[in-house]
N, C-alpha and C positions, 0 to 999 in steps of 0.2 A: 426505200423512199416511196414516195406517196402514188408515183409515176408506176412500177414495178409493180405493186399494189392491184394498182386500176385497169392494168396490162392484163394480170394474172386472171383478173375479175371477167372480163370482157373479152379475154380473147380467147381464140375458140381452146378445143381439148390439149391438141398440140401444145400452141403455146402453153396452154396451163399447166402443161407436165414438164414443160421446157424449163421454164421459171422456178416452177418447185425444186426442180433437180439445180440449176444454178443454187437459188438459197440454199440446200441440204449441202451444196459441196462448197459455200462460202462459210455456212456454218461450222463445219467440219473442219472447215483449213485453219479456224478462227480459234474454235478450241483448240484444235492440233497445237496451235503456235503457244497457247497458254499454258497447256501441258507442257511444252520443255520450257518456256522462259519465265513461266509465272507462278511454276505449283513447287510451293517450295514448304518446307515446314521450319520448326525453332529445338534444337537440344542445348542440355548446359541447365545449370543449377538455377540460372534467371534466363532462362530464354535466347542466350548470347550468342548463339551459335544457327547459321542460317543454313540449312542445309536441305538435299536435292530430294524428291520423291519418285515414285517409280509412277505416277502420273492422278489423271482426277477421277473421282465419278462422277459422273453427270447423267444425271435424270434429264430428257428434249422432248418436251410438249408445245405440237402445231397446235396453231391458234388461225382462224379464216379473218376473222372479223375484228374491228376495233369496239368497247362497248357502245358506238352512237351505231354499229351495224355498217360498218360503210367494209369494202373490201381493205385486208389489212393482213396480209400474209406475213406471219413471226414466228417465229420459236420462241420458247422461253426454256433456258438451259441453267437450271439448275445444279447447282456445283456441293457435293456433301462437303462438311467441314473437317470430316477425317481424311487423311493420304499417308501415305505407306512408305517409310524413309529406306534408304538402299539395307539399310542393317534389317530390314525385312518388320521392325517396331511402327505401331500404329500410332500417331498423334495428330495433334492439329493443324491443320492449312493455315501458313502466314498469310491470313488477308490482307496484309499493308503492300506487300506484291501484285496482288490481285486488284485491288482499287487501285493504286497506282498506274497500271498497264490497261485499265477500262478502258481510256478514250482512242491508244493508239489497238486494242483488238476491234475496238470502233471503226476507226478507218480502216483495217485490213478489210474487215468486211465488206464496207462497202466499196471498196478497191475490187476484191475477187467479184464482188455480185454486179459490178462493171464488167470486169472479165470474159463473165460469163455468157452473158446475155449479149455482150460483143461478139460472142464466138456463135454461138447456139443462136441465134435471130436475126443477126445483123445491124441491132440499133445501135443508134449514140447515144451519150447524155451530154447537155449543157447545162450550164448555170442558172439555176432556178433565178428570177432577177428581183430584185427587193429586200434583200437582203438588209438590216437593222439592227440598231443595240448591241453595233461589234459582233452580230451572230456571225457566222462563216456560212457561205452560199450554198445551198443544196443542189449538186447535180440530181437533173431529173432527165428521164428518158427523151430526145430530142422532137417534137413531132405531137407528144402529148396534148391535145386540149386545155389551155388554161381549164374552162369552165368545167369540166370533167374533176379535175385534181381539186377545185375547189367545192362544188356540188360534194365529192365524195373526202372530206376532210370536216366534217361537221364537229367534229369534236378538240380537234386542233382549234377552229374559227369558236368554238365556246371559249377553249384556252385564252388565247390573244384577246378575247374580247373583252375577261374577267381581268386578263393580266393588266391593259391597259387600262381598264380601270381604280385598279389597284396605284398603280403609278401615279393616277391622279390624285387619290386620296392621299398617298404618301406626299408628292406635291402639295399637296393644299396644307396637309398638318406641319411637314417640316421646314417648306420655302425653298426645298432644295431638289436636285436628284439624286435620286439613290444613288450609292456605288453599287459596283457590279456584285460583290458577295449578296449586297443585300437586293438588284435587281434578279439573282439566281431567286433569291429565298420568295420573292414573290411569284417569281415564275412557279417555283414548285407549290406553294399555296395556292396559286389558279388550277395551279394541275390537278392534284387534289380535290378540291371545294367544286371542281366540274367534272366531277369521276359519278357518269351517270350508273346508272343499276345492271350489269350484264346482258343481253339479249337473253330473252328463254329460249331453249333448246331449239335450230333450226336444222338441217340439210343441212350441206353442200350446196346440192340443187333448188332450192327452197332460196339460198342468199344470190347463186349466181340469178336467176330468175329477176328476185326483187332489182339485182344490180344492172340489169339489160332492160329491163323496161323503166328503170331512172335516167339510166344514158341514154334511150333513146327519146324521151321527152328533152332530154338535151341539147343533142345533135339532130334534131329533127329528123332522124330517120328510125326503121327499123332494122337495116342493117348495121348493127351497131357493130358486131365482132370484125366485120370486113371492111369497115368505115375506121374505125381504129386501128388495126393492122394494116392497112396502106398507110397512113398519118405518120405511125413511128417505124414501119424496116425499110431500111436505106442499106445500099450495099457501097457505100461508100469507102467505110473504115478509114474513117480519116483521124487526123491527131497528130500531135506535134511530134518532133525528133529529141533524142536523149543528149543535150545540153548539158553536159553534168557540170558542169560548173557554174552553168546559168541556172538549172535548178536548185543548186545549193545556194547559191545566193538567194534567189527568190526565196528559200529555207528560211535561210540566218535574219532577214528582213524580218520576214511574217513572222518569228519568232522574236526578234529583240523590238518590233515593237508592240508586242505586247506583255512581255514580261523581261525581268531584268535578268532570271538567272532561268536555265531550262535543264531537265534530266533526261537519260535516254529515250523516256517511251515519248515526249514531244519532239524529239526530233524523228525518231519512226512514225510517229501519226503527221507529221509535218511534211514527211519524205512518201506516203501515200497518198498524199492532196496533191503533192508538187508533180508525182510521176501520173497519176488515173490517167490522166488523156493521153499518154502514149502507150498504143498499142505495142507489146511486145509477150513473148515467147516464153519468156523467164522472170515474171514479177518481182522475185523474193531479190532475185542476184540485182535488178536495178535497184529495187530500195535500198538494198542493204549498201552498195557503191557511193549513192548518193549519202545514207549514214554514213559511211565511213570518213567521207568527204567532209563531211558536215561537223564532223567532230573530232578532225584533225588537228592536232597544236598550229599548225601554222597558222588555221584559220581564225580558232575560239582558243578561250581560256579555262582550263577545268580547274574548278574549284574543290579541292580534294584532300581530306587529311594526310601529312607524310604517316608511310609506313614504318614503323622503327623496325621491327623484326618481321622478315622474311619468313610468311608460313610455309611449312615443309606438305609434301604432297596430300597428306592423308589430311590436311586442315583447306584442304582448298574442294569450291566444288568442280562441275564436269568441264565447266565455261573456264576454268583455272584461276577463278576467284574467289578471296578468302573467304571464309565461314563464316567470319568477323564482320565482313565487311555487308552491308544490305546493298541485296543487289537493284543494279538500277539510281543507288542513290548520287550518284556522282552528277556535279552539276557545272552548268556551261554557261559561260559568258561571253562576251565580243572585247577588245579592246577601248572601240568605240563607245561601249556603254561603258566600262571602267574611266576611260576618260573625262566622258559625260559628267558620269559623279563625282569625279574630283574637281571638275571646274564648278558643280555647285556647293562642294564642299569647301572649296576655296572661294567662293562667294560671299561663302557664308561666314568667314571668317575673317573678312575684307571688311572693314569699317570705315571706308573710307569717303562712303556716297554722300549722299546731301542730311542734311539736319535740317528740321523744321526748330523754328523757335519755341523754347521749353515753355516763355509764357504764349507766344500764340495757340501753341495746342491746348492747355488749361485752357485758355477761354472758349476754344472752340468743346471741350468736354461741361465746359459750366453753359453754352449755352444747350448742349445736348439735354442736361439736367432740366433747364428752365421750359423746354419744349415736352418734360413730360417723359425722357430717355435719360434716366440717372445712368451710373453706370456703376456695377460693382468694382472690388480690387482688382480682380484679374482683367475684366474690361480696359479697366482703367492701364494696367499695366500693358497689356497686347497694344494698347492705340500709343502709348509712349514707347514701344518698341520697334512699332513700325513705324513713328513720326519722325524719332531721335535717337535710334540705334547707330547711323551711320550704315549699316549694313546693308548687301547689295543684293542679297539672298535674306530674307528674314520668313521663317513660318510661326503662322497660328496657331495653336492643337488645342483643341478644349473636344469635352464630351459630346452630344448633343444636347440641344438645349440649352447650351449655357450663356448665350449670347453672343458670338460670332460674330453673325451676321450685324446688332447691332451697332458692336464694337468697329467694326469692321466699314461702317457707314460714314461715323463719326473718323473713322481715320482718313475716307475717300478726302469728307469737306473739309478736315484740316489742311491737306495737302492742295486741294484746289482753292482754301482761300490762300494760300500761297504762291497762286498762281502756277501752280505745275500741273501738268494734262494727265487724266488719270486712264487708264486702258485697263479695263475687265473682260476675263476671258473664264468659260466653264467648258465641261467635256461633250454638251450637247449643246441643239440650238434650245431647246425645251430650257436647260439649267441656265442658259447665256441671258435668255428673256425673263427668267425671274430674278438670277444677278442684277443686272440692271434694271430692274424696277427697284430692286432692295438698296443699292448702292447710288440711284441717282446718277447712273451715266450710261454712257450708250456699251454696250457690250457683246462681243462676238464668241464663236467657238475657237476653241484651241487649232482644230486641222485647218479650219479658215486662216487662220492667223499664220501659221504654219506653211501654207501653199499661198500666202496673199506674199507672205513677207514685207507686211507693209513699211514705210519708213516712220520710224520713232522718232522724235525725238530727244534729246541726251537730259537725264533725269528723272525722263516719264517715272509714274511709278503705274508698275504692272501686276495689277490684281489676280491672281490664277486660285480660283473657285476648288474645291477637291483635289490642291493638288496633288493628294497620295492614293488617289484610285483612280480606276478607268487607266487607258491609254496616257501613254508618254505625248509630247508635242513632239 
């Protein structure tokens, strides 16, 4: 993180040997883990067979600097696509392991690179605060300088700034907000499109240089190395106590509401966010407690094909699972959310709510027509299905483009010249204020509406914008 970074940059020799050697042995721990849980290869006439390696190669090139030049200590570890199966034959690395297991060697990382500089420095880290667009908060080193972290993040602030741009023009062309797929895909096209040109060839001492006399125009002084080294070592070592039951729940929360069904490596990179702030002795034994916890029958529900025949040893791998089976893929749900969806699927199958009048709705689509808003068949058809389906659950699905939103206007005004109260709700405040311009009623965000729990009443009909991305209510 960007804190660690700026630490390394500015502070004096010590620390900067201090830090490197943290990173090199979070690095290390990070591959280590990937070596036994993630380097797997495929034998069998179509690939059907998943089986274990004798480990990876990996090429680790240090890098000082991010392209806008700001301090940015990384590795980049390079993984060959060949690995070596126990039968001593060379083939290829199953990368659908590898990708799969990204985010949770992600947080190990930065869990150990917590660890480390807890042990070796004495600092904290807290929650970077601002956090947005469902991102997840960045702990940063406690004590840091805002204006340091953002002076030295120049090319992140290009990102965000192309990003949020981009957002807008997506708003302006389609009326709506993105979903998350498609706010990733812009996120990584700002990334990109601000990928400035390498720095030429500097020092070491050449960048720390430049990066001390930036911070001290910052911090107003020229003590910058002893000005930031009292700011972040605290010999405090504070942090919460191991809760394991209350961190699994905080787990199965953070996880069911943002996705319906989850696979191992989310609940390991889930159970590395939940534990980072307590200090403890033995990393790996708290995460894995809290997985195991985490993905107990009693707790969740595994969704998983039955096995008809029982593989004999030689078809199984080190972990005592089948060849057959991909590892990792097994996936998890709550009762809660199964619940969930059977009462909208029982909803949905419920026809028993209110009916608009078949001629009032015609004339409220003939005067759509007369204003200049004809309406195609399937228009036509979605606005008689939400007006006079009787259904208590009804959804929309068209492409983009295809009218929606029209549709969808025309359906508000039939229902309010019928006198019934219409409530529009979207996933942001951004999509809620174009909702309601589009719909012609007042409209809020879904977590408002959610934490307001306002009182309805009985027949409303409730407009929900996207409701198949983004966050659940």
């Amino acid at each position: 993180v960007k804190s660690v970074a700026v630490l390394w940059g500015l502070g004096s020799e010590r620390t900067r040997q201090q830090i490197f050697e943290a990173h090199e042995a979070a690095v290390a721990d990070a591959l280590g883990w990937v070596e036994s849980n993630a380097a797997l290869t495929r034998t069998g006439n179509h690939g059907e067979a998943q089986v274990d390696t004798l480990g990876l190669i990996v090429a680790r090139f240090h890098h000082w600097d991010s392209r806008a030049g700001d301090p940015d200590l990384h590795t980049h570890a390079a993984v060959s696509n060949t690995v070596q199966g126990l039968d001593g034959k060379w083939r290829s690395l199953d990368g659908r392991v590898l990708f799969a297991a990204a985010v949770s060697v992600s947080e190990r990382y930065n869990t150990r690179i917590e660890d480390e500089l807890r042990t070796r420095l004495g600092v904290e880290f807290t929650e970077r605060p601002g956090a947005r667009d469902g991102r997840r908060p960045v702990r940063e080193i406690a004590g840091m300088p805002q204006p340091l972290l953002e002076a030295f993040s120049k090319r992140r602030t290009g990102i965000e700034q192309q990003y949020q741009d981009l957002l807008r023009d997506y708003r302006d062309r389609h009326g709506r907000e993105p979903a998350g797929t498609t706010r990733h895909a812009l996120y990584q096209q700002a990334t990109l499109s601000n990928r400035p040109d390498k720095q030429h060839g500097r020092s070491l001492q050449d960048m720390l240089t430049t990066w001390q006399t930036e911070a001290a125009r910052i911090l107003g002084t020229l003590e910058v190395t002893a000005t930031v080294e009292n700011m972040v070592v605290t010999t405090s070592h504070g942090g919460g106590t191991a809760d394991l039951d209350g961190l699994v729940e905080h787990l199965l929360t953070a996880l069911s509401t943002s996705r319906a069904t989850w696979n191992i490596h989310h609940v390991r990179a889930e159970a590395h966010r939940q534990t980072r702030s307590i200090p403890t002795d033995d990393r790996d034994r708290l995460v894995e407690m809290v997985v195991a916890r985490a993905t107990d029958p009693a707790r969740v529900v595994e969704i998983a094909m039955p096995r008809p025949v029982v593989e004999p040893e030689e078809l199984r791998r080190a972990d005592g699972e089948s060849v057959f089976v991909e590892h990792g893929s097994a996936l998890y749900t709550t009762t809660e959310i199964l619940d969930a969806e059977q009462r909208i699927v029982d909803a949905g199958r419920d026809d028993t709510a209110r009916r608009l009048d078949q001629a009032a709705v015609r004339a409220v689509i003939d005067r759509a027509a007369r204003d200049g808003r004809e309406l195609n068949t399937g228009q036509r058809g979605l606005v008689r299905g939400f007006c006079c389906s009787g259904r208590v659950v009804q959804l929309g699905l068209a492409p983009a483009g295809a009218g929606k939103t029209t549709a969808m206007r025309v359906v508000t005004q039939a229902w309010q010249s019928s006198s019934v109260p219409v409530v529009a709700l979207a996933p942001s405040a951004a999509a809620a204020a174009v909702l309601g311009e589009e719909l012609g009623v007042l409209a809020d965000t879904l977590a408002k509406f959610d934490h307001d729990q306002p009182d309805i009443a009985a027949g409303t009909l409730i407009v929900v914008d996207e409701a198949g991305g983004g966050r659940p209510p």
